[in-house]
N, C-alpha and C positions, 0 to 999 in steps of 0.2 A: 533454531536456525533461522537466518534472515538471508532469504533470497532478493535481491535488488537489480531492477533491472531498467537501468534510465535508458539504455539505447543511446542512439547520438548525439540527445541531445543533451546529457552529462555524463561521458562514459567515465569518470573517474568515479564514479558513485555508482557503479555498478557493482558487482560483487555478493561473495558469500560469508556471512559473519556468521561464527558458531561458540555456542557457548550463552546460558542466560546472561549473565553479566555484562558478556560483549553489546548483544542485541541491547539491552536493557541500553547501555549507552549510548550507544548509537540512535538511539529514539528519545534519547538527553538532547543528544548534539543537534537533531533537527525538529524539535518539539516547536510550535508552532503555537504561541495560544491562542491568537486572532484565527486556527481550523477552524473549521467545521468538518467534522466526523460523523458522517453518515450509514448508519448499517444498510448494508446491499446483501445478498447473494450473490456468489463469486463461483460459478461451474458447481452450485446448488449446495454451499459452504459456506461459514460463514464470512464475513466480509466487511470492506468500509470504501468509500469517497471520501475523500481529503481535499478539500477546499478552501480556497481565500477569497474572500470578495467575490463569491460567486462562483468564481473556475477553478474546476477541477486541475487539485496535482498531483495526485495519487490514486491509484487503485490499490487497495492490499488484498489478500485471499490469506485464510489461517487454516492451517490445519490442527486441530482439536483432536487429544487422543488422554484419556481419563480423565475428562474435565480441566487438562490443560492446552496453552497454546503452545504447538511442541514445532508451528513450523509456518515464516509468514511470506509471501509470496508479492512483493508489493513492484508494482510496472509505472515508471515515473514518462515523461517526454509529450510535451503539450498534443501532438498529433496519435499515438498513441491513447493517452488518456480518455480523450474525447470519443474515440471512436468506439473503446471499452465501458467506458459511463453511459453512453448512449444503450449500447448493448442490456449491460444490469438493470439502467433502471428503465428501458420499453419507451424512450419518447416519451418521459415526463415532462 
């Protein structure tokens, strides 16, 4: 399951996608190769930053349950992001 949550600043991209196949393409259609994917801890889980050219566009948070990821929690929205990246990684 892929919980998505742009807020306002792309609310059409919000939403719950279920099913691996769906998620799986859904992570097709906005695959990014120029990221940077950064592992974070995410509420002490594990996690990622997603970045281009420096700024943060993503937060994801997973939940992990038999050595799979069975559920991702990712908060998109320039003023949102920032505030959470700050948070994860402590004023890096």
């Amino acid at each position: 399951m892929l919980r998505a949550d742009a807020g306002t600043w792309r609310p059409a991209a919000s939403g719950v996608i279920r099913g691996a196949g769906a998620v799986a393409g859904q992570a097709l259609r906005f695959a990014m190769p120029a990221a940077d994917v950064r592992p974070v801890l995410v509420n002490g889980a594990a996690g990622v930053v997603v970045s281009v050219g420096g700024q943060p566009l993503s937060i994801m948070g997973f939940t992990v349950a038999n050595g799979k990821i069975v559920a991702i929690d990712a908060i998109a929205g320039p003023e949102r992001v920032r505030r959470l990246v700050a948070a994860v990684l402590g004023g890096e």
